[in-house]
C-alpha positions as CSV (number, residue, x, y, z in Angstrom):
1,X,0.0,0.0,0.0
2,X,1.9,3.5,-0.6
3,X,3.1,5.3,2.0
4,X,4.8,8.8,1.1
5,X,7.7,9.3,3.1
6,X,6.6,12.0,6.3
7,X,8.5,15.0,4.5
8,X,6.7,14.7,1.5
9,X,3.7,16.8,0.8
10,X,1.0,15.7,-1.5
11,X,-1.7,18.0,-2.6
12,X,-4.7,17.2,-0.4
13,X,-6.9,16.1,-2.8
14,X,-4.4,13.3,-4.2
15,X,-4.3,12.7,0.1
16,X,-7.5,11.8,0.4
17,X,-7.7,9.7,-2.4
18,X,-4.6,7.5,-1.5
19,X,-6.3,6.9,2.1
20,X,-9.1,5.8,0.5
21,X,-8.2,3.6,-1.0
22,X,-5.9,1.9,1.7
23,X,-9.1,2.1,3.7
24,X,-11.2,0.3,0.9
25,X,-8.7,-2.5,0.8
26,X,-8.8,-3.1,4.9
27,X,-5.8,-0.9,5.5
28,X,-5.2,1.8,8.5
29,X,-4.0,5.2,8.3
30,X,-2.6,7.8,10.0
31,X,-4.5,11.0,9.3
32,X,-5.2,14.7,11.2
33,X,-8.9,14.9,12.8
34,X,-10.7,18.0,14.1
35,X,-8.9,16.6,17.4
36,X,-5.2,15.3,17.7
37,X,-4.0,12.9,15.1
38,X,-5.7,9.7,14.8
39,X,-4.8,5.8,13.8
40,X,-8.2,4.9,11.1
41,X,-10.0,2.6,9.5
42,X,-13.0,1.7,8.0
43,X,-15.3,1.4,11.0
44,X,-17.9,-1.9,9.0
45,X,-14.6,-3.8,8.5
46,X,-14.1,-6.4,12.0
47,X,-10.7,-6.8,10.2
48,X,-9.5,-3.7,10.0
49,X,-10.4,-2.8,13.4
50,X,-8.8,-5.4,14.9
51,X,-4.9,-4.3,13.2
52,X,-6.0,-1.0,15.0
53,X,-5.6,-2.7,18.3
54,X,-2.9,-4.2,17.3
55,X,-0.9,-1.1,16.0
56,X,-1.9,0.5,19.8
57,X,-0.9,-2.7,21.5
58,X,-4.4,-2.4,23.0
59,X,-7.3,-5.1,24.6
60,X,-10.3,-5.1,22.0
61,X,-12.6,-4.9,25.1
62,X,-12.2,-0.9,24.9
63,X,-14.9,1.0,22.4
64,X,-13.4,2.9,19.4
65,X,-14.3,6.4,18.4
66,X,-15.5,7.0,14.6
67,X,-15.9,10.0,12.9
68,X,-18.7,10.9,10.0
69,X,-18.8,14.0,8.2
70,X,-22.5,15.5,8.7
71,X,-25.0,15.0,11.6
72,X,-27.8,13.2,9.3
73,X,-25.1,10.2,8.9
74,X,-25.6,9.3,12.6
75,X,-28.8,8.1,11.7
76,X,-27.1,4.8,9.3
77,X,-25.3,4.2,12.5
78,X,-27.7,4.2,15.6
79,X,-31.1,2.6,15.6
80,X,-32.3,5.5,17.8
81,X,-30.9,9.0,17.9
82,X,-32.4,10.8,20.7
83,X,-33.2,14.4,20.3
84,X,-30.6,16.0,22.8
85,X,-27.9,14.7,20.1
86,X,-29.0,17.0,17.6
87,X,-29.2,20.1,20.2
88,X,-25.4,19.1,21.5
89,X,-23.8,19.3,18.0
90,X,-25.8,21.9,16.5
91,X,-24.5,23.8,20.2
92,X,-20.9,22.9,20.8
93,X,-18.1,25.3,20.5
94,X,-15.5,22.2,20.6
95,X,-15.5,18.9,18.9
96,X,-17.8,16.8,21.2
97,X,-18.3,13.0,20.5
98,X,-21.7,11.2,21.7
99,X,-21.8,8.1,22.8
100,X,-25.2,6.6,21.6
101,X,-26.9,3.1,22.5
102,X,-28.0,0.5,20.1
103,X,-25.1,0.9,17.1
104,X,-25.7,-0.6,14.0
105,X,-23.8,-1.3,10.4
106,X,-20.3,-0.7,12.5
107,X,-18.1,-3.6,13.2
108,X,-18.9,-5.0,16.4
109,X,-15.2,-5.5,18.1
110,X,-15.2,-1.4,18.6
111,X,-18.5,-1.0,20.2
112,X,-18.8,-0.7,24.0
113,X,-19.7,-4.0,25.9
114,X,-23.2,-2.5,26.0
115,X,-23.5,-2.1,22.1
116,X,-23.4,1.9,22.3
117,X,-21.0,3.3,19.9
118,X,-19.1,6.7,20.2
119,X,-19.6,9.2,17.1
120,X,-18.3,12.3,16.4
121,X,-19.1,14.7,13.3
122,X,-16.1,16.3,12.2
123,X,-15.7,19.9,10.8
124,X,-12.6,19.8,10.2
125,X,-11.6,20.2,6.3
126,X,-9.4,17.0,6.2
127,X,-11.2,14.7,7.7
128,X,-14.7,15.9,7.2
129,X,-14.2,15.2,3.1
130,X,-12.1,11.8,4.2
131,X,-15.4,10.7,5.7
132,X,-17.7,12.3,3.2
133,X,-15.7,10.4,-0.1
134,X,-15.5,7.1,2.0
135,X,-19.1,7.2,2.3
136,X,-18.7,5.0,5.3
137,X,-17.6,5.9,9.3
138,X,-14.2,5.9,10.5
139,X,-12.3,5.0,13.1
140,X,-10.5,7.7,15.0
141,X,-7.9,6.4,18.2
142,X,-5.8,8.6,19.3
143,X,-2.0,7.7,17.2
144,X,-0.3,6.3,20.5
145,X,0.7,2.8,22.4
146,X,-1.8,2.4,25.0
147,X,-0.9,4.3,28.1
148,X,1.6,6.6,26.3
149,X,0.4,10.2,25.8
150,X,-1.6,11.1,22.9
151,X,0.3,13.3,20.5
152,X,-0.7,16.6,20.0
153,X,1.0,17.4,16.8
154,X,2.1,15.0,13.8
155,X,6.0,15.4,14.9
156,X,4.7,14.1,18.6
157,X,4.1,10.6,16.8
158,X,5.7,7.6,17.5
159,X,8.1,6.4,14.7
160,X,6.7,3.2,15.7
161,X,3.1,3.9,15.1
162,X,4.1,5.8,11.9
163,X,5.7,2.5,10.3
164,X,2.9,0.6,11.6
165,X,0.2,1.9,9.9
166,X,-0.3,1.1,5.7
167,X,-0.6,4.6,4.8
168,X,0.6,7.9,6.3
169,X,-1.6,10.9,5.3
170,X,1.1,14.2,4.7
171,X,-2.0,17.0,5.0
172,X,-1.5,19.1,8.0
173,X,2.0,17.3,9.0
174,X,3.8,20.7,9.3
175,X,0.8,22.1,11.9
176,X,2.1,23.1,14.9
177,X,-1.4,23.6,17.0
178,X,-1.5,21.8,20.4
179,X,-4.6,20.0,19.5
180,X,-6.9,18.7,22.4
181,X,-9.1,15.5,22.9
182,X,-12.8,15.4,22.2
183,X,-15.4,16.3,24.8
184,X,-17.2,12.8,25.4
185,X,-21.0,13.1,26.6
186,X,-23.1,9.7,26.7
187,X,-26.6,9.9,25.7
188,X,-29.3,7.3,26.6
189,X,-32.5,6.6,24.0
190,X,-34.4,8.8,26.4
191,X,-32.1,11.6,26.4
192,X,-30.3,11.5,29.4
193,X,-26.7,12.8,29.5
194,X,-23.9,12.3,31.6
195,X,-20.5,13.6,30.9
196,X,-17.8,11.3,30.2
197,X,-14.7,13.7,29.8
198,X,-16.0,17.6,29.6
């Protein structure tokens, strides 16, 4: 699968294609969020999501984030969205991923013992037309070992994780912004919320 060398900068659109199509084939990537950077795959794809725990050296009893690129898409993915899901995303000034019950259409080894998968709807340029091309959810874990710190730019990355992946995308590499986590807020079908990191 290619894999441009980290100081080589292709034109985003050429970017996005080549993760593609590592992601169609089962592949993982490395690629910039509306977050930190994040270790992907295509979230329908058991296989694929298992090399992601691999690459983290990470149990496959912890859920995995995915990212979609408009709110209506949470709809292919959930059985029920409950009403508050629509009001927090429309609301929140910072990239906020819900954690919804009763996931669907996803591959089951990243949901949550309790079948509730966490989504998040990217506005970030990158990874908001990633999503949108792929047509399909993806997964976003932060690009670390489990238990190291999550990097906040692209030169924070392990070399490690870098040669593990099957593609490396080279959009944003050179962005020096201390990117931050996603707020996490779990949602019940009835609309209850409880905060899960604020």
């Amino acid at each position: 699968m290619p894999n441009p060398s980290p100081r080589h900068e292709r034109p985003r659109d050429a970017d996005i294609r080549a993760a593609i199509e590592v992601l169609r084939q089962g592949g993982t990537i490395l690629y910039p969020t509306d977050t930190i950077w994040g270790i992907g795959c295509d979230a329908t794809n058991a296989e694929a999501v298992e090399k992601v725990f691999a690459i983290k050296q990470r149990s496959d009893s912890k859920a995995l984030i995915c990212l979609v690129d408009s709110p209506g898409r949470l709809q292919r993915y959930v059985r029920h969205v409950p009403d508050v899901a629509w009001d927090i995303i429309d609301l929140a000034t910072r990239p906020t991923t819900v954690v919804l019950n009763g996931a669907v259409n996803l591959a089951p080894n990243l949901l949550a013992d309790d079948g509730s998968v966490g989504l998040r709807v990217t506005q970030e340029v990158f990874s908001q037309q990633l999503c949108y091309r792929f047509q399909k959810a993806i997964v976003s874990t932060s690009a670390n070992i489990s238990g190291q710190p999550s990097p906040r730019t692209f030169a924070d990355i392990d070399p490690a994780i870098i040669s593990a992946v099957d593609y490396v995308c080279t959009s944003r590499q050179r962005d020096t912004h201390q990117a931050q986590p996603s707020a996490v807020i779990k949602l019940t079908p009835t609309g209850e919320v409880t905060i899960i990191r604020p």
